[in-house]
Backbone as CSV, one residue per row, in Angstrom:
resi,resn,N_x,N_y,N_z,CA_x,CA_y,CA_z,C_x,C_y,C_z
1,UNK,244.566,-18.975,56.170,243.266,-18.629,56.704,242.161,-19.385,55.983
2,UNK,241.900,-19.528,54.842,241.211,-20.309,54.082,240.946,-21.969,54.427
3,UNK,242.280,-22.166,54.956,241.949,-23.732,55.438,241.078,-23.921,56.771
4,UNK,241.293,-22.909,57.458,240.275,-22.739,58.442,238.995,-22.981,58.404
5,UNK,238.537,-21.874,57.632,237.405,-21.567,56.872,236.769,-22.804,55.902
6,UNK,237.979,-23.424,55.771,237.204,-24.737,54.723,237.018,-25.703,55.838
7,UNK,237.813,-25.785,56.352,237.912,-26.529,57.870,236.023,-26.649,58.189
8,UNK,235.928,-25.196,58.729,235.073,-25.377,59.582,233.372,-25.865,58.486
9,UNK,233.468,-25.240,57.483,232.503,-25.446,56.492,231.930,-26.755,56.620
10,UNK,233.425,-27.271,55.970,233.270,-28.919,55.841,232.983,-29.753,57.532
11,UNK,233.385,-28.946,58.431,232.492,-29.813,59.754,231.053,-29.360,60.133
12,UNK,230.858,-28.121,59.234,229.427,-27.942,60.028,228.533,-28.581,58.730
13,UNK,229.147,-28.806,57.300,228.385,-29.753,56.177,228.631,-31.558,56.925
14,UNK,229.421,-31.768,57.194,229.343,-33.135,57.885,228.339,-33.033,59.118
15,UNK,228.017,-32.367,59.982,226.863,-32.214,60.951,225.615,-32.197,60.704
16,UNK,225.661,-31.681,59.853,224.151,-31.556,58.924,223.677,-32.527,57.900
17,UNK,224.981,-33.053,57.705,224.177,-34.403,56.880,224.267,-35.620,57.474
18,UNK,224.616,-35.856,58.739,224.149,-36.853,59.673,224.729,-38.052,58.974
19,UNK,225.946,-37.980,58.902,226.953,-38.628,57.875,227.627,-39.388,58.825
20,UNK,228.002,-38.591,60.215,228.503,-39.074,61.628,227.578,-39.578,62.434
21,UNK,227.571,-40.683,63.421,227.183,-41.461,63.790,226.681,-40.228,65.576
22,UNK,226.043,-40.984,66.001,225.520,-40.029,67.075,226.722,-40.663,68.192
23,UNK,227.217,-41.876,68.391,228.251,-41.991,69.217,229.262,-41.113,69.152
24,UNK,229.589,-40.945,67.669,230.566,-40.205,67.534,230.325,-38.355,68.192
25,UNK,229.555,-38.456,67.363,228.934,-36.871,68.286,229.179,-36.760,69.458
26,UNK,228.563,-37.367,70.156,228.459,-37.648,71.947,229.673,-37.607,72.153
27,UNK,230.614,-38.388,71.553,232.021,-38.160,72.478,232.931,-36.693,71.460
28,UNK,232.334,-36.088,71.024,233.192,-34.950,70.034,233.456,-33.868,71.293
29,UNK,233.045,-33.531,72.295,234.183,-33.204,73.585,235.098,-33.217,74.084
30,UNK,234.800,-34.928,74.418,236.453,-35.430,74.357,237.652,-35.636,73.667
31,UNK,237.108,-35.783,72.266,237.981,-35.600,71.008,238.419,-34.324,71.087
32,UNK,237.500,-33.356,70.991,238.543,-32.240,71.369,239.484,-31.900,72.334
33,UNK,239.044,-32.296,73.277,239.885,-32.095,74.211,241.098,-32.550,74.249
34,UNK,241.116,-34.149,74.002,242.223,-34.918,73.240,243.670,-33.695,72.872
35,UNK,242.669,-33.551,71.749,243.122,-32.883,70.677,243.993,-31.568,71.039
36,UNK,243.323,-30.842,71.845,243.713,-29.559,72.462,245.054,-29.815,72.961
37,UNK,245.122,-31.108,73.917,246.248,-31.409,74.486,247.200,-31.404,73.921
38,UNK,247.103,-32.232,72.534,247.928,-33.060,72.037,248.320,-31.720,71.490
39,UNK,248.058,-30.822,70.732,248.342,-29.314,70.679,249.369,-28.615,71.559
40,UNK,248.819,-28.616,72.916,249.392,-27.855,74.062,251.070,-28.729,74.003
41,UNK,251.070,-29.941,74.138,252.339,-30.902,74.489,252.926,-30.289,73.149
42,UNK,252.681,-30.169,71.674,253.120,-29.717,70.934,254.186,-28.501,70.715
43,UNK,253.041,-27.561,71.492,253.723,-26.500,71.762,255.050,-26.567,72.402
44,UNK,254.452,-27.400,73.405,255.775,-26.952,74.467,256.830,-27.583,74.186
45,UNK,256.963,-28.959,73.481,258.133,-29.466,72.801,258.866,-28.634,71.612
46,UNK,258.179,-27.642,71.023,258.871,-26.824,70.041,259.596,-25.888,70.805
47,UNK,258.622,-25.024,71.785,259.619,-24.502,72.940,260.362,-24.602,73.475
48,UNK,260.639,-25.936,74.028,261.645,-26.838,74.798,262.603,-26.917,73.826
49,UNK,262.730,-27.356,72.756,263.481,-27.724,71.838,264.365,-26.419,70.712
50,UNK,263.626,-25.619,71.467,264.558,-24.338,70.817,265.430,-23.223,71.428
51,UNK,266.880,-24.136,71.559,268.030,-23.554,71.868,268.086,-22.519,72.059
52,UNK,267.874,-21.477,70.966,267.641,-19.792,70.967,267.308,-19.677,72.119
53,UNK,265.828,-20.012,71.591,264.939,-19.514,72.744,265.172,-19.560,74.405
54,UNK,265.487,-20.897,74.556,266.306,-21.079,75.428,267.245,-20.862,76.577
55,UNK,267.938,-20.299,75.778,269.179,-19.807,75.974,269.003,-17.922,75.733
56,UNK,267.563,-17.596,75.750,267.918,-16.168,75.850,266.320,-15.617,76.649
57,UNK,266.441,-17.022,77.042,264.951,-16.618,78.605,265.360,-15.490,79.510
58,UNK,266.657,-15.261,79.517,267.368,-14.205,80.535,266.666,-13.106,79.673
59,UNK,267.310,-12.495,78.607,267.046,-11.441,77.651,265.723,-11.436,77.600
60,UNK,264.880,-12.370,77.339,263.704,-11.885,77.310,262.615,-11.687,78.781
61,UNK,263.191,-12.056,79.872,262.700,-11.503,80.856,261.477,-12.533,81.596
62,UNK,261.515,-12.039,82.832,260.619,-13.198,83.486,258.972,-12.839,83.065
63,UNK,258.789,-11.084,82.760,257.451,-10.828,82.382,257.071,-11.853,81.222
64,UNK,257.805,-12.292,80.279,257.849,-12.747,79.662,257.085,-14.236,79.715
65,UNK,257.711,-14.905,80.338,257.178,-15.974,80.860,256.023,-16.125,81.788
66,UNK,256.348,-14.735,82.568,254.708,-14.780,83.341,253.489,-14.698,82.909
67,UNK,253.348,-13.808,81.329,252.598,-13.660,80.695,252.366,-14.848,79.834
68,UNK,253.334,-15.858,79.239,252.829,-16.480,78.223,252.569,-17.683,79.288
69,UNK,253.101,-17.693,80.649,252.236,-19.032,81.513,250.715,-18.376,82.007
70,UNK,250.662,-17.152,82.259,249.419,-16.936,82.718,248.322,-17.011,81.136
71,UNK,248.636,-16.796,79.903,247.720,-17.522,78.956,247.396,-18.977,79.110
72,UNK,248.654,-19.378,79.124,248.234,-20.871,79.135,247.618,-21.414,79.794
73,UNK,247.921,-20.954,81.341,246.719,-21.383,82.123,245.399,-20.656,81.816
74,UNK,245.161,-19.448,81.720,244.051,-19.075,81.713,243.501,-19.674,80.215
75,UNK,243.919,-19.810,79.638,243.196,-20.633,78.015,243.059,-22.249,78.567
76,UNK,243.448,-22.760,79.246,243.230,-24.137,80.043,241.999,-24.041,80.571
77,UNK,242.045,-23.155,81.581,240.799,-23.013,82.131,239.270,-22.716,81.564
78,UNK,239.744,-21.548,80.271,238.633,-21.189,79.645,237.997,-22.572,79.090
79,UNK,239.034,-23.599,78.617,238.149,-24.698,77.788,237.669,-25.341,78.641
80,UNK,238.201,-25.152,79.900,237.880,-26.512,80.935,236.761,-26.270,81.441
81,UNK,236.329,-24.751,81.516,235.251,-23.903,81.898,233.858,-24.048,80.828
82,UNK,234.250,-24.025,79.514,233.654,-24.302,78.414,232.950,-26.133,77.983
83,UNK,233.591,-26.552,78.586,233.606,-27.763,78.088,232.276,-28.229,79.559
84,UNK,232.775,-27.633,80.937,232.029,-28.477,81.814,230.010,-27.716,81.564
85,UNK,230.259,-26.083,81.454,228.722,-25.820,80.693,228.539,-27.127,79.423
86,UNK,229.222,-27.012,78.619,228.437,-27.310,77.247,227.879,-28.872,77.890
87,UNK,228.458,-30.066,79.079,227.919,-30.953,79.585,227.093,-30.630,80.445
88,UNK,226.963,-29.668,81.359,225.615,-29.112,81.724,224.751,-29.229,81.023
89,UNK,224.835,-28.288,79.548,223.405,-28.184,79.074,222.626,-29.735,78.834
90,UNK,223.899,-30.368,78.133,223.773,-31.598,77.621,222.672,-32.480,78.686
91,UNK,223.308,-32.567,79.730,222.917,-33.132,80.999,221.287,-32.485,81.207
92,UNK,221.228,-31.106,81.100,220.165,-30.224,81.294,219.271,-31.333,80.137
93,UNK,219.169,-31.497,79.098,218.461,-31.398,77.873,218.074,-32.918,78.504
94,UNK,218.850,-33.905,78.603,218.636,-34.914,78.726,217.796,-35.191,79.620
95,UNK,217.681,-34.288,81.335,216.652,-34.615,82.425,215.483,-34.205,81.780
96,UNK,215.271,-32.856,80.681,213.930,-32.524,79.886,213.732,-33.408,79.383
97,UNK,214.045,-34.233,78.942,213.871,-35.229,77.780,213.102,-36.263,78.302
98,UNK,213.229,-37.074,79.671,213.281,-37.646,80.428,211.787,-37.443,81.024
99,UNK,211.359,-36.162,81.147,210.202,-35.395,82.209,209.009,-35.891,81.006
């Protein structure tokens, strides 16, 4: 838990000292997003790759799977949902900017 926490420290002390370049900023969306993916594919190769598990999808039941696919999609969506506001505002700020 702590690495988290240092995690996030140390990105909101790198934001504030304008240490990162504003290109870089601008595209820190897509980096996440990247990122998220590269996460998600993660997942599912550990899943895929575990025999057990596998092999006892019967035993553990289709609720099972319905539930951990209906997270996944619905946590897909939430970022995808998240991500297209936070370019709204962006977009928003920029036509003010503009006026």
């Amino acid at each position: 838990m702590e690495i988290v926490i240092i995690s996030l420290l140390a990105g909101c002390l790198l934001g504030a000292s304008n240490v990162i370049s504003e290109k870089w900023i601008g595209r820190l969306d897509q980096i996440v997003m990247a990122i998220v993916f590269v996460l998600l594919i993660a997942v599912g190769i550990g899943i895929g790759s575990n025999r057990e598990l596998i092999g006892n999808l019967t035993l553990l039941g289709y609720k099972a799977i319905v539930v951990a696919g209906i997270s996944t999609i619905g946590s897909v969506l939430a970022l995808w949902f998240v991500v297209l506001k936070v370019d709204f505002f962006q977009h928003h700020k920029k036509e003010e900017e503009q006026l």
